[in-house]
C-alpha positions in Angstrom: 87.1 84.3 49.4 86.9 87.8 47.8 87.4 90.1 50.5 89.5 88.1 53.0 91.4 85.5 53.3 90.7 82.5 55.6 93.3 83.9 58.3 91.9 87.3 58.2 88.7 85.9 58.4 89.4 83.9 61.8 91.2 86.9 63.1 87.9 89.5 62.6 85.7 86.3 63.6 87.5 86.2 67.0 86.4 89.8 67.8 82.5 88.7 67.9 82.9 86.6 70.9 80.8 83.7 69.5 80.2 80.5 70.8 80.6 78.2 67.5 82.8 75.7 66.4 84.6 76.1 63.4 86.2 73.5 61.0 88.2 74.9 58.0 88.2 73.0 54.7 91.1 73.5 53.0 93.7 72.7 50.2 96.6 73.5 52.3 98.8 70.4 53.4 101.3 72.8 54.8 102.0 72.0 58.5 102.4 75.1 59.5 98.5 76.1 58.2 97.6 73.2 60.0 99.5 74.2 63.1 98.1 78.0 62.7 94.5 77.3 62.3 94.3 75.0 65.5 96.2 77.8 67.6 92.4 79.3 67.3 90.7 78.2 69.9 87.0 78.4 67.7 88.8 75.9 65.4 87.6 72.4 65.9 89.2 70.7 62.9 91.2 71.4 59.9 89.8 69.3 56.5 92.1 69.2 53.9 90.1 69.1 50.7 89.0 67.0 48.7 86.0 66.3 51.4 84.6 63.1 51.5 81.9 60.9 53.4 84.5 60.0 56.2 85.6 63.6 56.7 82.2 64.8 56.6 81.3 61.8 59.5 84.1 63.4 61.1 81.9 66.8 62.1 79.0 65.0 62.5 80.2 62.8 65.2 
């Protein structure tokens, strides 16, 4: 992302108070990413890339 990064993003996301769910498609198998994203509560799911038909049933269901 040009401006932000995907943490900075969820951080000034979190101050709009929105009602969405979230999934974050990434290329990051670190545990710890993992572990950080899902300590947002907006988070639903973190996809690590390459995405696929199954991942993509995975939202959808």
């Amino acid at each position: 992302m040009p401006e932000m990064n995907g943490w900075e993003f969820l951080g000034a996301y979190q101050q709009f108070h929105l009602d969405c769910r979230l999934y974050l498609l990434t290329s990051s198998i670190a545990q710890e990413d993992m572990k950080r994203a899902k300590s947002f509560p907006e988070v639903i799911d973190f996809l690590v890339k390459p995405l696929d038909q199954h991942k993509i049933k995975r939202i959808f269901t």
